[in-house]
C-alpha positions as CSV (number, residue, x, y, z in Angstrom):
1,X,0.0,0.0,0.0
2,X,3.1,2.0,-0.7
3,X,3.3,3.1,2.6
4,X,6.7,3.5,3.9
5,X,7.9,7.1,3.9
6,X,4.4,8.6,3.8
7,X,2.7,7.1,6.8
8,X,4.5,5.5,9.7
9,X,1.8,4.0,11.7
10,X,-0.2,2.2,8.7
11,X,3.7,1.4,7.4
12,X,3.7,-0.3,11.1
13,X,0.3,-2.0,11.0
14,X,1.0,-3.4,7.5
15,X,4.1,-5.2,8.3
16,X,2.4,-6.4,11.7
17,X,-0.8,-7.4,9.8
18,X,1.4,-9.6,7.0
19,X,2.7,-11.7,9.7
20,X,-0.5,-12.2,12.2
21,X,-1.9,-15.3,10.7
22,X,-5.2,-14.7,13.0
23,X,-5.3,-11.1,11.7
24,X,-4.9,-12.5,8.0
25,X,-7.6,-15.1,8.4
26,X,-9.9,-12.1,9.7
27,X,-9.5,-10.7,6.9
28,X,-9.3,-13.1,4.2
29,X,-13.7,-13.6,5.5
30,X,-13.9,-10.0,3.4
31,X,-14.7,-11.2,-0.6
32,X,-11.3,-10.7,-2.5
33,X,-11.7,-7.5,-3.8
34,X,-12.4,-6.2,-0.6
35,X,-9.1,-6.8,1.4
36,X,-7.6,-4.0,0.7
37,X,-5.5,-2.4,3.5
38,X,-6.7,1.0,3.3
39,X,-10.3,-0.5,2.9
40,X,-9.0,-2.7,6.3
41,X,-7.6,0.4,8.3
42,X,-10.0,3.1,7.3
43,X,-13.1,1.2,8.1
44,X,-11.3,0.2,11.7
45,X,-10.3,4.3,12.1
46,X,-13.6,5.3,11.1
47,X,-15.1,3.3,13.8
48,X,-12.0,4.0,16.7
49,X,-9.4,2.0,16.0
50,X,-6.5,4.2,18.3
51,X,-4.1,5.7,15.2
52,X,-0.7,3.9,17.8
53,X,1.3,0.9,17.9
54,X,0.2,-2.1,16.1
55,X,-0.2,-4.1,19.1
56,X,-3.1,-1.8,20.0
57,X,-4.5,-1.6,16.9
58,X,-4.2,-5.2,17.1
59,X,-5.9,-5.5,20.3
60,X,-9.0,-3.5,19.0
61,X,-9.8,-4.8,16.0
62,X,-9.9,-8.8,17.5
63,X,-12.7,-7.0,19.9
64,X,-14.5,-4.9,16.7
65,X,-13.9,-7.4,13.7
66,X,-17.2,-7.8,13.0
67,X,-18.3,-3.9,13.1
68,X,-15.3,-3.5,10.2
69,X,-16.1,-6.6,8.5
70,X,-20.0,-4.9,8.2
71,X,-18.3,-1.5,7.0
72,X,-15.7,-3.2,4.6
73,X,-18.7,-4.8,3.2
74,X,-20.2,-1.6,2.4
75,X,-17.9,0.7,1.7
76,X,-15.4,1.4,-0.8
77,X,-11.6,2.7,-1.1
78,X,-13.0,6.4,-2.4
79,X,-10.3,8.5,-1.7
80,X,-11.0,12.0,-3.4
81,X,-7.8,14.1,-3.7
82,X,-8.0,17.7,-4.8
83,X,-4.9,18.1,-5.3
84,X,-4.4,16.4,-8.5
85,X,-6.3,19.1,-9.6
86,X,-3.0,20.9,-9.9
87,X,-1.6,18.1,-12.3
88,X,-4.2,18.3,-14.4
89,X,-4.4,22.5,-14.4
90,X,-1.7,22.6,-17.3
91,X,-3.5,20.2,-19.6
92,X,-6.7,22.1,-19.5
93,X,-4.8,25.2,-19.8
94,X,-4.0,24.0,-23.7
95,X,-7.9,23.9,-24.1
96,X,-10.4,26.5,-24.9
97,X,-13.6,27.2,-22.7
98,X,-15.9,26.8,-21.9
99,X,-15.4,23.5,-20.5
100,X,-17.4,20.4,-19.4
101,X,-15.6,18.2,-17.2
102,X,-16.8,14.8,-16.5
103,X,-14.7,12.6,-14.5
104,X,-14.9,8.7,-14.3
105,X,-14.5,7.2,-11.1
106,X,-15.6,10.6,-9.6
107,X,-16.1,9.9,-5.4
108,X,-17.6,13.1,-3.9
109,X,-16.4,15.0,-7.1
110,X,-13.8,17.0,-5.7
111,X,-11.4,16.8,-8.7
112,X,-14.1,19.3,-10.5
113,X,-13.4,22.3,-9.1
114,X,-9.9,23.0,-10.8
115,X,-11.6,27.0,-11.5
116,X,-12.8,27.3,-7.7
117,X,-9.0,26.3,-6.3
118,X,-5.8,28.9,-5.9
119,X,-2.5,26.8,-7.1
120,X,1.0,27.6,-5.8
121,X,3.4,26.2,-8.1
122,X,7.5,25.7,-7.1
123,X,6.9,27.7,-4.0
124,X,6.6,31.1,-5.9
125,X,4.0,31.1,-8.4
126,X,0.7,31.8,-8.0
127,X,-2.8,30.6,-9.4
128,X,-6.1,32.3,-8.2
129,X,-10.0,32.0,-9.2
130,X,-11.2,35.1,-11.5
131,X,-13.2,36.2,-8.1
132,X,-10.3,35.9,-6.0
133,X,-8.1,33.8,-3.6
134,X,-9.5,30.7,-2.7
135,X,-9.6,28.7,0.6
136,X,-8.3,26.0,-0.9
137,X,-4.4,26.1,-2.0
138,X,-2.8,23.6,-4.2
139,X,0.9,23.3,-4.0
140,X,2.8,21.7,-6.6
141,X,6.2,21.4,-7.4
142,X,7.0,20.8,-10.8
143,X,10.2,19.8,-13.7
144,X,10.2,20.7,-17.3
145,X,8.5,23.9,-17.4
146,X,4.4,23.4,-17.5
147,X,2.8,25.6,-19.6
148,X,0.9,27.0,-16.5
149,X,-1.6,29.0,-17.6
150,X,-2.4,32.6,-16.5
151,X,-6.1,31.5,-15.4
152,X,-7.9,29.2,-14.3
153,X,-10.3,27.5,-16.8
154,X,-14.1,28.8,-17.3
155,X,-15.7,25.2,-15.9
156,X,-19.7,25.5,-16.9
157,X,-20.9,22.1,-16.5
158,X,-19.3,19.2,-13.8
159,X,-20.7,15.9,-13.9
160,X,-19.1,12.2,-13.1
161,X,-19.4,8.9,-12.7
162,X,-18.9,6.4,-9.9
163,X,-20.0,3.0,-8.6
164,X,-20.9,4.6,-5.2
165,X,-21.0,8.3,-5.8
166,X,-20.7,10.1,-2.1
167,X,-22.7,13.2,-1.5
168,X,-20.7,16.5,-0.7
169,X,-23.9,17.4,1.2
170,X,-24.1,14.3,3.2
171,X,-21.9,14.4,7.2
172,X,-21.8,10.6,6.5
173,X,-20.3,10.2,3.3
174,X,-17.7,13.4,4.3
175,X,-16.2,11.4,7.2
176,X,-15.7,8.2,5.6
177,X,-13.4,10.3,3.1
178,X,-12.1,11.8,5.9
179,X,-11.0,8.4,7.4
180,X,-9.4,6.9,4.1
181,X,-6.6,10.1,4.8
182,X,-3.9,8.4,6.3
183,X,-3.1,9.5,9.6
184,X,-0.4,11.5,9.3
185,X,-1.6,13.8,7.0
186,X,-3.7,16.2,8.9
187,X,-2.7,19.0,5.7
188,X,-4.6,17.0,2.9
189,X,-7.2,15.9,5.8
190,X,-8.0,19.8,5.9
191,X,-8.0,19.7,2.1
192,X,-10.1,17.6,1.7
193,X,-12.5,19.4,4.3
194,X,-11.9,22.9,2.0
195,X,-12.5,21.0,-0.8
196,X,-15.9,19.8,0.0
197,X,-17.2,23.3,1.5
198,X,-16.3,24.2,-2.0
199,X,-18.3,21.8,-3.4
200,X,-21.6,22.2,-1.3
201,X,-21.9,25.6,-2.5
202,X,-22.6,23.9,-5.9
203,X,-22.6,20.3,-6.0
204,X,-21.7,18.5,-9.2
205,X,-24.3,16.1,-11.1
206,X,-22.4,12.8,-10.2
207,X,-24.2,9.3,-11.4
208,X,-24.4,5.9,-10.3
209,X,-23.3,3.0,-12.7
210,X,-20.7,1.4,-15.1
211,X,-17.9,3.8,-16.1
212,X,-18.7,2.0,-19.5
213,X,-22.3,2.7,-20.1
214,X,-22.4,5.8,-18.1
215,X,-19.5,7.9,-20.0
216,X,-21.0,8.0,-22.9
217,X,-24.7,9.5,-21.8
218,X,-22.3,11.8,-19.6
219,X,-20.8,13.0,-22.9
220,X,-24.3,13.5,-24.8
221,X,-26.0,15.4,-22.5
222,X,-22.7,18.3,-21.7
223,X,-23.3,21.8,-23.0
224,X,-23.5,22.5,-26.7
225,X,-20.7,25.0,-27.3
226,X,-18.3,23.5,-24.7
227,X,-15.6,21.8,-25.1
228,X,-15.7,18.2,-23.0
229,X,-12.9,16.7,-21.5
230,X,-13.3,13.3,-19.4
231,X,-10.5,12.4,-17.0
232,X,-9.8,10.2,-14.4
233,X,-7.5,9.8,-12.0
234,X,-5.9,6.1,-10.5
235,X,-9.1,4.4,-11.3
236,X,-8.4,2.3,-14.2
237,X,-6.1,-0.4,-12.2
238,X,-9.2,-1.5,-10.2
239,X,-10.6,-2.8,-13.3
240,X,-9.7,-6.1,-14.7
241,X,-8.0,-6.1,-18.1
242,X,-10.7,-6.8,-20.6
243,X,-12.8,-4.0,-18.8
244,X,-10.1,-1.6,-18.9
245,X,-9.5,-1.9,-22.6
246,X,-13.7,-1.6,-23.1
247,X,-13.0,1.6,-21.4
248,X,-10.2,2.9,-23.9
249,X,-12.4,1.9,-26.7
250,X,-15.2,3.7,-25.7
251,X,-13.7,6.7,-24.7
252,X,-11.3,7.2,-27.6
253,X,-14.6,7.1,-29.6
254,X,-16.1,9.5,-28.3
255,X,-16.2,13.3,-29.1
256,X,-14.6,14.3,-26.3
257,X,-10.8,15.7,-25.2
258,X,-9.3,12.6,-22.7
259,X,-7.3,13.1,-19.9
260,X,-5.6,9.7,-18.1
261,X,-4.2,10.4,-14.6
262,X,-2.8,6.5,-14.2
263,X,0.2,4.7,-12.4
264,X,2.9,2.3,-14.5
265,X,1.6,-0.7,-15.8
266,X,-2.2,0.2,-16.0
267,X,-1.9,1.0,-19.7
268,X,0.6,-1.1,-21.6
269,X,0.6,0.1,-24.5
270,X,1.4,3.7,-23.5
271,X,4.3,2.6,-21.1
272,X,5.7,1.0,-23.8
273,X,6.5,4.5,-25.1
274,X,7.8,6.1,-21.7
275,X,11.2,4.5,-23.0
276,X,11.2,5.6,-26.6
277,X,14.1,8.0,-27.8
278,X,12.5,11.9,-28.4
279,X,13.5,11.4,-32.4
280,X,11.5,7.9,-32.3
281,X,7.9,7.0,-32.0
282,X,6.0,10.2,-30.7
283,X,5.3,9.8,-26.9
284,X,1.7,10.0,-25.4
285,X,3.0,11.1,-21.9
286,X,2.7,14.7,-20.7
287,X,4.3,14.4,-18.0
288,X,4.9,12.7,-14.6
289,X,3.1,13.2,-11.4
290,X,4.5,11.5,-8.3
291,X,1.8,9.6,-6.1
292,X,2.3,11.1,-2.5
293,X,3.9,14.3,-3.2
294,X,2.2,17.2,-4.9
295,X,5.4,17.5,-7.8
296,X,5.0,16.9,-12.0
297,X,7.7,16.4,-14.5
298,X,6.9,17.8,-18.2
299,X,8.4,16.5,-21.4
300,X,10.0,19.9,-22.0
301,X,10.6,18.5,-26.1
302,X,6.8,18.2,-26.1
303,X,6.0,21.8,-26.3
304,X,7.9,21.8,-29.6
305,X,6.2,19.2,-31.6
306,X,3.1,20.4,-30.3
307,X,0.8,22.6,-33.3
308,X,-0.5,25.0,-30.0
309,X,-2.7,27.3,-32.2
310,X,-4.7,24.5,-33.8
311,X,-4.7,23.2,-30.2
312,X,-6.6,26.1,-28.3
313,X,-8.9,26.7,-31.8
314,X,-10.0,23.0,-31.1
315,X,-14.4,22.5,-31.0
316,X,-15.5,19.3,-30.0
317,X,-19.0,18.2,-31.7
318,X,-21.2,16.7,-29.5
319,X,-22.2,14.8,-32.6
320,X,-18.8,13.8,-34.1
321,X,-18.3,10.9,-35.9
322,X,-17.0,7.6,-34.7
323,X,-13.7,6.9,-34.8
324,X,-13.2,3.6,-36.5
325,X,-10.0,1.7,-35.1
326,X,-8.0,1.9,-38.4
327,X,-8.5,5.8,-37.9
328,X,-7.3,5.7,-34.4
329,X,-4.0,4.1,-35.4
330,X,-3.3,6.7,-38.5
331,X,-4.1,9.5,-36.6
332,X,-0.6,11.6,-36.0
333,X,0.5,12.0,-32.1
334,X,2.5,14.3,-30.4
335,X,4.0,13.8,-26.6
336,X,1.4,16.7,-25.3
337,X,-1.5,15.7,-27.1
338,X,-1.9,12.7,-28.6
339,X,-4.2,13.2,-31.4
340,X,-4.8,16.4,-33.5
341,X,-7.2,14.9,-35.7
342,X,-9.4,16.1,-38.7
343,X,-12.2,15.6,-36.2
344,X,-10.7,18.2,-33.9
345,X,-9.9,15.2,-30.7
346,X,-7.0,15.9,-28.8
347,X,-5.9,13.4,-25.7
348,X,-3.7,13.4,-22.7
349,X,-1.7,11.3,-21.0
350,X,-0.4,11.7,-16.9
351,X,1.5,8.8,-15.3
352,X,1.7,8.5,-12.0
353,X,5.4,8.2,-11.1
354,X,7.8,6.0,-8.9
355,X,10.8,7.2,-8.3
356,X,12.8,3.8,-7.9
357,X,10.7,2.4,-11.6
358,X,11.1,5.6,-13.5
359,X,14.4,8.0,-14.1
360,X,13.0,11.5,-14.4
């Protein structure tokens, strides 16, 4: 669960858990795709568990099993982080507004707001909302030099998809997100609390179902006149393989922009490019975004290939043709956006980076 250097006490409690065969058989009651560790620990936090040693935790979740076992049956691993809202801030820079953002795999919906957030970026540049400062501040580092825009984008519709979509509005639904924050990380636990005051003020239209047969009604029913973009962020690796590629499928025919916010080893075929040379095969990676820290890495050489004023003229139809799969492979790709088709389509690619797999 990745984690060692980012929270000591679940660092602790998964070591002690992988070698407590009684602990393990506790678990192993939960259907397989339930025995998750952060599934595990934030059901037993939101219900007490003491946030010490593992020998305590230990000793309270022998006594409260079957209270965790209920709520791990229940809920899911939904954690909503706003602050890959400052990853995805360049990309939608590159677009022209108005837009209509719908994100797959949406939680509360917190990842919509990227116009109602302020940005700090490298310590020294800052991003604010056309009304002003916001609560909410998103720091990012960042490597290559992101073409940060000089505003935020002019969101007018916000809509997403999610197997169990949680309600902004609803105390419940906020604390279970607030318990899947890891313990040490009272900053992003006050995010998160920002965030979703934010949100209340005006809640996005988030829908229950299949990422597959929901995106697609998501997409026909934005704006006429605005330009859509569908994103996602660390969602597609919960989905088996055969599902996974349904989803590319679907999306890439669709008349939408697409914007992939995914670790290593979810999407073969695009980390098969992270290694080509800049004069080979034309990269689909943007850039890099590390998974615990708030820090991107551009392809600087990207910029260069890319056609920018074709770019920001870009109009999606809401009724544009499907793309057939022989078209999909002829199209021409650049390492910023993938496609700058006849049919105006432009897609994005963010990989969510380890430091130990990747050299930046």
């Amino acid at each position: 669960m990745e984690a060692r250097g980012n929270s000591a006490i679940f660092e602790e409690w998964g070591i002690g858990v992988a070698e407590d065969p009684e602990i393990l058989a506790l678990i192993d009651r939960l259907p397989e795709p339930r025995r998750q560790p952060n599934l595990v620990f934030g059901a037993s936090r939101h219900l007490g568990a003491p946030t010490g040693s593992y020998r305590s935790f230990r000793q309270w979740l022998t006594v409260h099993w079957s209270e965790v076992e209920q709520l791990a049956r229940t809920r899911a691993t939904q954690t909503n982080e706003a602050g890959r809202a400052a990853v995805l801030l360049p990309l939608l820079g590159l677009l022209d507004g108005p837009l209509s953002l719908i994100e797959v795999g949406a939680s509360a919906g917190l990842c919509l707001y990227p116009d109602r957030y302020s940005y700090l970026y490298d310590g020294h540049r800052y991003l604010h909302p056309a009304d002003g400062p916001s609560e909410v501040v998103l720091e990012c580092a960042t490597a290559g030099r992101p073409p940060i825009p000089e505003n935020v984008p002019d969101v007018v519709y916000r809509a997403g998809v999610d197997l169990n979509p949680l309600d902004v509005t609803d105390t419940g639904d906020m604390r279970w997100l607030e318990s899947l924050v890891w313990p040490e990380q009272e900053h992003q636990r006050q995010r998160l609390r920002g965030a979703a005051v934010i949100a209340r003020t005006d809640p996005p239209r988030l829908v229950r179902g299949d990422l597959n047969s929901a995106v697609a009604d998501l997409v026909e029913k934005a704006p006429e006149g605005t330009t859509i973009v569908v994103f996602h962020s660390a969602v597609l690796s919960y989905l088996i393989p055969t599902v996974r590629e349904e989803f590319v499928d679907t999306v890439r025919s669709l008349p939408c922009h697409w914007i992939a916010n995914e670790g290593v080893g979810v999407l073969p075929a695009i980390d098969a490019q992270l290694t080509a040379s800049p004069g080979g095969t034309p990269q689909q990676i943007c850039c890099l975004s590390r998974r615990h820290t708030p820090r991107m890495s551009w392809w600087p050489r990207a910029i260069s290939q890319l056609d920018q004023p074709n770019l920001r003229g870009t109009r999606v139809s809401r009724r544009g043709t499907r793309l057939s799969r022989d078209d999909q492979r002829s199209k021409p790709t650049a390492k910023v956006s993938t496609h700058i088709s006849p049919r105006q389509r432009a897609d994005f690619e963010i990989r969510l980076a380890d430091d130990e797999r990747l050299n930046l």
